[in-house]
C-alpha positions as a Markdown table, in Angstrom:
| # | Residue | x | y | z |
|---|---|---|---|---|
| 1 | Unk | 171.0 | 23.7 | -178.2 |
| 2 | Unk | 173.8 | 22.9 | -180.7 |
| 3 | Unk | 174.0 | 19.8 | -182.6 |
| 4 | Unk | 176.7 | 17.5 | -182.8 |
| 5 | Unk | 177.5 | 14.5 | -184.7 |
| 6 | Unk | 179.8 | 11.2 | -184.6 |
| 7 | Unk | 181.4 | 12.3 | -187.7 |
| 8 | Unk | 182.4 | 15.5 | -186.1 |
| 9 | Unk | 183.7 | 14.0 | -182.9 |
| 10 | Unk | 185.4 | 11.1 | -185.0 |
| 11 | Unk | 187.2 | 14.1 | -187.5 |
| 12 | Unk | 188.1 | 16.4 | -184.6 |
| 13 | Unk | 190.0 | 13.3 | -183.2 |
| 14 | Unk | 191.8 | 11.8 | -185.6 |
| 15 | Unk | 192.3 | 14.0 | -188.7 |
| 16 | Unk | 191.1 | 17.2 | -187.2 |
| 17 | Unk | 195.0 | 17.8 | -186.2 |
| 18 | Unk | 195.9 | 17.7 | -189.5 |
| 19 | Unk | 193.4 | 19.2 | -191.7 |
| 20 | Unk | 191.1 | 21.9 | -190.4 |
| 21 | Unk | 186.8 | 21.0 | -189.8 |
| 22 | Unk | 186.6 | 24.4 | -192.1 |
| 23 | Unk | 188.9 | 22.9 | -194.9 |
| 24 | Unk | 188.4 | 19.4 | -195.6 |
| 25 | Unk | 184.4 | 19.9 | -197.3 |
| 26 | Unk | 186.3 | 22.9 | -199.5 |
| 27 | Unk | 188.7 | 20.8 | -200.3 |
| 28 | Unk | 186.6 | 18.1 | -201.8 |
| 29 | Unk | 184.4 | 20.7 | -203.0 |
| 30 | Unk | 187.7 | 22.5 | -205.0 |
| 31 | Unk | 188.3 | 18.7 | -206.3 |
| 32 | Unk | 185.1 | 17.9 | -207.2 |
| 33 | Unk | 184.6 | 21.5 | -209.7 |
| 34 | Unk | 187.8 | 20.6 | -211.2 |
| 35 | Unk | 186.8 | 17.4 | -212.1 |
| 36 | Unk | 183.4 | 18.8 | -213.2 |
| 37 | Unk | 184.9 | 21.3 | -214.9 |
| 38 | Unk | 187.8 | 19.0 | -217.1 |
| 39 | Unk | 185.7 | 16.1 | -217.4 |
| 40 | Unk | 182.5 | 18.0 | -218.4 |
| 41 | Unk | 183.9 | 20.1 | -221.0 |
| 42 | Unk | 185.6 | 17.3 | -223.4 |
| 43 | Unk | 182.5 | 15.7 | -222.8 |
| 44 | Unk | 180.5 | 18.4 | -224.0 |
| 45 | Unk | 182.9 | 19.6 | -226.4 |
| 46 | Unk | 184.5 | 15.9 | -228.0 |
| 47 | Unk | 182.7 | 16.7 | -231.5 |
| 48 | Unk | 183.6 | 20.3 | -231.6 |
| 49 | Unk | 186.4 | 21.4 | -234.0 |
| 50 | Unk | 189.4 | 21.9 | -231.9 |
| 51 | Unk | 192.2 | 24.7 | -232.6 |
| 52 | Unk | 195.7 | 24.0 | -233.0 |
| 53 | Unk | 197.4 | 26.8 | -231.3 |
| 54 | Unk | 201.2 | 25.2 | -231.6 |
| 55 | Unk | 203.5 | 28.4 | -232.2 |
| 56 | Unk | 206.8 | 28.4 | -234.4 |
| 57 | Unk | 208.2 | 28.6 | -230.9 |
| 58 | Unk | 206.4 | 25.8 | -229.7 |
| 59 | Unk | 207.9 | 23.0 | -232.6 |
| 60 | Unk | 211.7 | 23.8 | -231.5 |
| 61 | Unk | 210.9 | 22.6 | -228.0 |
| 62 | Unk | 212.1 | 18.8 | -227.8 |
| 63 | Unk | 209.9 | 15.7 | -226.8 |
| 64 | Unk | 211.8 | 14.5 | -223.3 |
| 65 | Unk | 210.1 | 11.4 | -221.6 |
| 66 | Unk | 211.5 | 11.6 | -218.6 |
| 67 | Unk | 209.8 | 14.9 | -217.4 |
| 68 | Unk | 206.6 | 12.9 | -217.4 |
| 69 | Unk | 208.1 | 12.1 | -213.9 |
| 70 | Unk | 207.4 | 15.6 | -212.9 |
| 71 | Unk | 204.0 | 16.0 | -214.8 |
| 72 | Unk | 202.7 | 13.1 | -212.4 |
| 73 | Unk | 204.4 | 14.3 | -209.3 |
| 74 | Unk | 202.8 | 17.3 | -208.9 |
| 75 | Unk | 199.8 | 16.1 | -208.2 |
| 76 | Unk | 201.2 | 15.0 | -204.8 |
| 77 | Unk | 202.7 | 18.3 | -204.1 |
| 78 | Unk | 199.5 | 19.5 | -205.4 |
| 79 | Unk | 197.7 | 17.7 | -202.1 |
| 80 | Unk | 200.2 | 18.9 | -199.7 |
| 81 | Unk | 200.4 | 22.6 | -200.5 |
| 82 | Unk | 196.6 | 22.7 | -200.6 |
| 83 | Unk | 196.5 | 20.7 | -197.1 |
| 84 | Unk | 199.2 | 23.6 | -195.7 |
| 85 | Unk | 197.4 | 26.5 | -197.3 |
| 86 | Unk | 193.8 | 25.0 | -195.4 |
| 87 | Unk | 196.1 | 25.2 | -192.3 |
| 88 | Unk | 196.4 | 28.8 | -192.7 |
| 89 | Unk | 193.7 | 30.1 | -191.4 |
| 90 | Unk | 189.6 | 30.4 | -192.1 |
| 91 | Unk | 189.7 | 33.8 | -193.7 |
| 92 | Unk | 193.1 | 32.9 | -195.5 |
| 93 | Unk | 192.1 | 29.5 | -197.1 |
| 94 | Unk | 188.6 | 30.5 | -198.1 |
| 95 | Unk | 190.3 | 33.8 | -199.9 |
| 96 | Unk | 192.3 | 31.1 | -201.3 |
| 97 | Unk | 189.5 | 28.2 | -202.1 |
| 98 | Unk | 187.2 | 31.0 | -203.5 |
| 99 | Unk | 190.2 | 32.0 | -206.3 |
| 100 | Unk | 190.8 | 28.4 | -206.9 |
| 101 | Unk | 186.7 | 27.7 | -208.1 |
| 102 | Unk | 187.1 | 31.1 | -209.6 |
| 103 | Unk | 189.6 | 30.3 | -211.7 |
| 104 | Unk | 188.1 | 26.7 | -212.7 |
| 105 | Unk | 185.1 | 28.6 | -214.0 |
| 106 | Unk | 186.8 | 31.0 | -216.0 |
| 107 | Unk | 188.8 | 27.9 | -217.2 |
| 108 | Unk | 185.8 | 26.4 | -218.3 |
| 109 | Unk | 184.7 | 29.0 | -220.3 |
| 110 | Unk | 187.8 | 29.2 | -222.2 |
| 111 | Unk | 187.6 | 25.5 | -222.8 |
| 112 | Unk | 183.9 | 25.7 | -224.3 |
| 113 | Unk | 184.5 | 29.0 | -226.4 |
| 114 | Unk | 187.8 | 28.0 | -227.5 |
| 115 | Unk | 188.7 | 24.3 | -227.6 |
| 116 | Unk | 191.7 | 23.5 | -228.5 |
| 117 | Unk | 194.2 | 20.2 | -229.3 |
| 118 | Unk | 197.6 | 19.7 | -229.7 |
| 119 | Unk | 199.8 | 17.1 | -231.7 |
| 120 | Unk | 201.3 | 15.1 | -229.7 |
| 121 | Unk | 204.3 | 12.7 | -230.8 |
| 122 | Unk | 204.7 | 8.9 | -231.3 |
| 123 | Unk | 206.5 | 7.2 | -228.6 |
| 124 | Unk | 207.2 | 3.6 | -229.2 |
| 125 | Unk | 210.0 | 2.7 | -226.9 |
| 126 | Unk | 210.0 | 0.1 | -223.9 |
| 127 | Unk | 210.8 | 1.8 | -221.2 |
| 128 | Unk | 209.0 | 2.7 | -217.9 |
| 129 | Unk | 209.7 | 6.2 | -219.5 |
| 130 | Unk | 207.8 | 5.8 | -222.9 |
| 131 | Unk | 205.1 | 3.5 | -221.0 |
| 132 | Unk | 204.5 | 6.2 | -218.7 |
| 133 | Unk | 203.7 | 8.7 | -221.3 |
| 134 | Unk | 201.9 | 6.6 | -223.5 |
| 135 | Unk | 199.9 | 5.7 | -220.1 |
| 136 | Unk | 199.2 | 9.7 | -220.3 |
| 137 | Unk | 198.0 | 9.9 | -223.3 |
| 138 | Unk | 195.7 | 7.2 | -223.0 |
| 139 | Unk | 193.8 | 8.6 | -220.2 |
| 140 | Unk | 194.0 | 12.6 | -221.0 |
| 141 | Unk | 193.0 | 13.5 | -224.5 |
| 142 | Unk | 194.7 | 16.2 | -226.1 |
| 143 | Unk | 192.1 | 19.2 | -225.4 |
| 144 | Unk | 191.4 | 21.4 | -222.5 |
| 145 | Unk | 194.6 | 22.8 | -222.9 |
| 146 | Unk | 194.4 | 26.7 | -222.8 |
| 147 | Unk | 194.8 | 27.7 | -220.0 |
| 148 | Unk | 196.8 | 24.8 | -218.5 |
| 149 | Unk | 195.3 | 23.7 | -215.0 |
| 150 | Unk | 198.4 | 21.4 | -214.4 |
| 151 | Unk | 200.3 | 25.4 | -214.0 |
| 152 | Unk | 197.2 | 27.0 | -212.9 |
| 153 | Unk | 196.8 | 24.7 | -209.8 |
| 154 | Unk | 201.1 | 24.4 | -209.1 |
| 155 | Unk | 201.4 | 28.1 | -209.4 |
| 156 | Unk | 198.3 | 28.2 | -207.0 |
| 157 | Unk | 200.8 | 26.2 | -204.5 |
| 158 | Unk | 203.0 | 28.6 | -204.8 |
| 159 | Unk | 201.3 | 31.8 | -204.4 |
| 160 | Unk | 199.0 | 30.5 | -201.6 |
| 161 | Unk | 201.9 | 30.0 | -199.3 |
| 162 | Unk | 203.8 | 33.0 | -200.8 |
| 163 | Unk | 203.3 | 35.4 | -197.8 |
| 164 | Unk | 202.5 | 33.1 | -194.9 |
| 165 | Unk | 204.6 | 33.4 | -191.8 |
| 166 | Unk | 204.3 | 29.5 | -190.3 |
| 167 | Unk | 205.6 | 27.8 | -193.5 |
| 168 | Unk | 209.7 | 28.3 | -194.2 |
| 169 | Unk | 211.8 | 30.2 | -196.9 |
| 170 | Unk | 213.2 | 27.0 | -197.7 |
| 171 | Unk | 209.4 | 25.0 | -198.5 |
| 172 | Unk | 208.2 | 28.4 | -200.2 |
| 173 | Unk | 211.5 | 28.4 | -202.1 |
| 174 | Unk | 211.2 | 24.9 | -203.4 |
| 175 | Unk | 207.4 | 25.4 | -204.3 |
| 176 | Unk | 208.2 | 28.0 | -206.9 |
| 177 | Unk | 210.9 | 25.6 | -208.2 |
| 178 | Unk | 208.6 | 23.2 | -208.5 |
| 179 | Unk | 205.7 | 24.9 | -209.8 |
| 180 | Unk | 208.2 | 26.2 | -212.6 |
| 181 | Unk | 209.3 | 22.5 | -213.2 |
| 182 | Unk | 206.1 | 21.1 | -213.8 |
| 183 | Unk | 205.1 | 24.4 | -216.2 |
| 184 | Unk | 208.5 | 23.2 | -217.8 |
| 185 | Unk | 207.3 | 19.4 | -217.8 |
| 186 | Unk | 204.0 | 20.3 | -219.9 |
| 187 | Unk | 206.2 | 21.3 | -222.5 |
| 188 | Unk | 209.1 | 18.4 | -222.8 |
| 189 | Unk | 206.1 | 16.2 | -222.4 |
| 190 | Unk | 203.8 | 18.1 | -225.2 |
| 191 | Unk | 200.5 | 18.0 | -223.5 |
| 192 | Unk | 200.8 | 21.8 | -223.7 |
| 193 | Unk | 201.5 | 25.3 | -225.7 |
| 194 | Unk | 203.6 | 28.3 | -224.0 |
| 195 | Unk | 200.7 | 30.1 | -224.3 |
| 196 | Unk | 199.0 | 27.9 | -222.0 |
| 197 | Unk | 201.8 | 28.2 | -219.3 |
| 198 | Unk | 201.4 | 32.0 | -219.6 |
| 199 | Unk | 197.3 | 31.9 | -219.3 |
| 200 | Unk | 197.5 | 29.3 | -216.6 |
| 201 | Unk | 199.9 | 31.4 | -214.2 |
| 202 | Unk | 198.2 | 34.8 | -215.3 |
| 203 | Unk | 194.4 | 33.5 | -214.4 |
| 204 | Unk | 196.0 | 32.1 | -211.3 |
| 205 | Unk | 197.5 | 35.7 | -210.1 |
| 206 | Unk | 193.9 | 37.7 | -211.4 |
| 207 | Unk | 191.9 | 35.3 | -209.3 |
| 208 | Unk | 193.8 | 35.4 | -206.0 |
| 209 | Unk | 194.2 | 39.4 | -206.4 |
| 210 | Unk | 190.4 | 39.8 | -207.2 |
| 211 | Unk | 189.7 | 37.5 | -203.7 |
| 212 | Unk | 192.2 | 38.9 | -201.5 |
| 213 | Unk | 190.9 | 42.5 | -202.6 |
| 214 | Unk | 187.4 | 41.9 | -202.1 |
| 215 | Unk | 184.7 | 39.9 | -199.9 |
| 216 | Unk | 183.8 | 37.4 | -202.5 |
| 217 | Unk | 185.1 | 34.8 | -200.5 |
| 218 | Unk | 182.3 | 35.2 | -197.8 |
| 219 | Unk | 179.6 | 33.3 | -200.0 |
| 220 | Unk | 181.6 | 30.5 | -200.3 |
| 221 | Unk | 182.5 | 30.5 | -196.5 |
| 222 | Unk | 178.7 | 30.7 | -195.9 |
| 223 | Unk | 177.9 | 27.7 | -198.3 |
| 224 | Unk | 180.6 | 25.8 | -196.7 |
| 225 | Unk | 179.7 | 26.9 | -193.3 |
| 226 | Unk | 176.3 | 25.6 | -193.3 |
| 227 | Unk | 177.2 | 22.2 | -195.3 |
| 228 | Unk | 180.0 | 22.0 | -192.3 |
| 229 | Unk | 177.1 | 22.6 | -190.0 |
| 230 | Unk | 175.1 | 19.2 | -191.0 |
| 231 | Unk | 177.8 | 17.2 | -191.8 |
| 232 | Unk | 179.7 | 18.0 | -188.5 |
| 233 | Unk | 177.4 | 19.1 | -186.1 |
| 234 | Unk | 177.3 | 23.0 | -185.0 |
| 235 | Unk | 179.2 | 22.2 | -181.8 |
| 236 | Unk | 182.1 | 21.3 | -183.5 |
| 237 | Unk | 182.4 | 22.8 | -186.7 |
| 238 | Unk | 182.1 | 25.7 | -185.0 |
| 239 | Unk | 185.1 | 25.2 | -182.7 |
């Protein structure tokens, strides 16, 4: 006989509509690596030496405050997107949620064999601009930076709605906008290189390719499955 939970009938009836038994433990589970991952390595790494990559390219770009504004957004379109692409489908999100842990691994290895920093300017103005940024700076060091997770993860928004058939022209449309607007913020703002715009949407490409073309993504289905399975009961996470 199948097992059920409270927690499984409570989900299925009140957020159940809106994000999917199968997604919401992956979910958590893609935040929690990331957070692993970014927080773990400038822990291990904060006495390391640190590379200064900054190009000749890199010093003409101008310091604009205001595109912090957009460097903080994104992490609400960065919810939403990952919310829709859960919404697509078991297969589809788990080809998806197996590329996103994919590519936090292989950004942690980049961030342990080659840390790296970047100058960042003074700001001493007043306004909610300047306090904003300095806000920033406070609570993200300057390391971790190649490849850049703040374009890895928008571009991720983009590509993982690229090709579905439920979500409009017009929402896929502004996504890639976006995604490009926030690559374009991490560079007004200085808390990233080009280079790291160009690693961040590359490993974010290779990852979804290497998923979509093979049957990677069936481990973590089964991992997710079987946590599902406890937390939710058998009757209805199996629904």
């Amino acid at each position: 006989m199948k097992n059920d939970t409270v927690l499984g009938k409570r989900y299925k009836k009140r957020i159940g509509k809106w994000i999917p038994m199968y997604g919401i433990l992956s979910l958590i589970g893609c935040f929690a690596i990331n957070s692993f991952v970014y927080t773990g390595t400038q822990l291990l790494m904060k006495d390391a030496q640190h590379h200064n990559l900054t190009s000749s390219i890199d010093t003409k770009i101008p310091f604009i405050k205001e595109w912090i504004v957009i460097y903080l957004i994104c992490y609400l379109f960065w919810i939403i997107n990952y919310i829709l692409i859960a919404r697509e489908g078991l297969e589809s999100w788990y080809r998806f949620a197996t590329a996103d842990l994919m590519s936090r691994l292989i950004c942690g290895m980049f961030f342990i064999l080659l840390p790296t920093t970047i100058i960042r300017p003074q700001v001493s103005g007043n306004d909610f601009f300047s306090w904003l940024v300095r806000l920033v700076y406070q609570l993200d060091r300057p390391t971790n930076l190649f490849p850049s997770i703040h374009c890895l993860v928008s571009w991720f928004c983009f590509i993982g709605i690229r090709k579905s058939v439920r979500i409009s022209k017009w929402y896929k449309l502004f996504s890639c906008i976006f995604a490009i607007l926030v690559c374009v913020s991490t560079q007004f703002t200085k808390q990233h290189y080009l280079m790291d715009i160009v690693g961040g949407i590359l490993l974010a490409e290779l990852c979804y390719y290497i998923t979509n073309h093979t049957q990677l993504y069936l481990y973590i289905e089964r991992i997710f499955e079987w946590i599902g399975q406890k937390v939710f009961g058998e009757a209805y996470y199996n629904e």
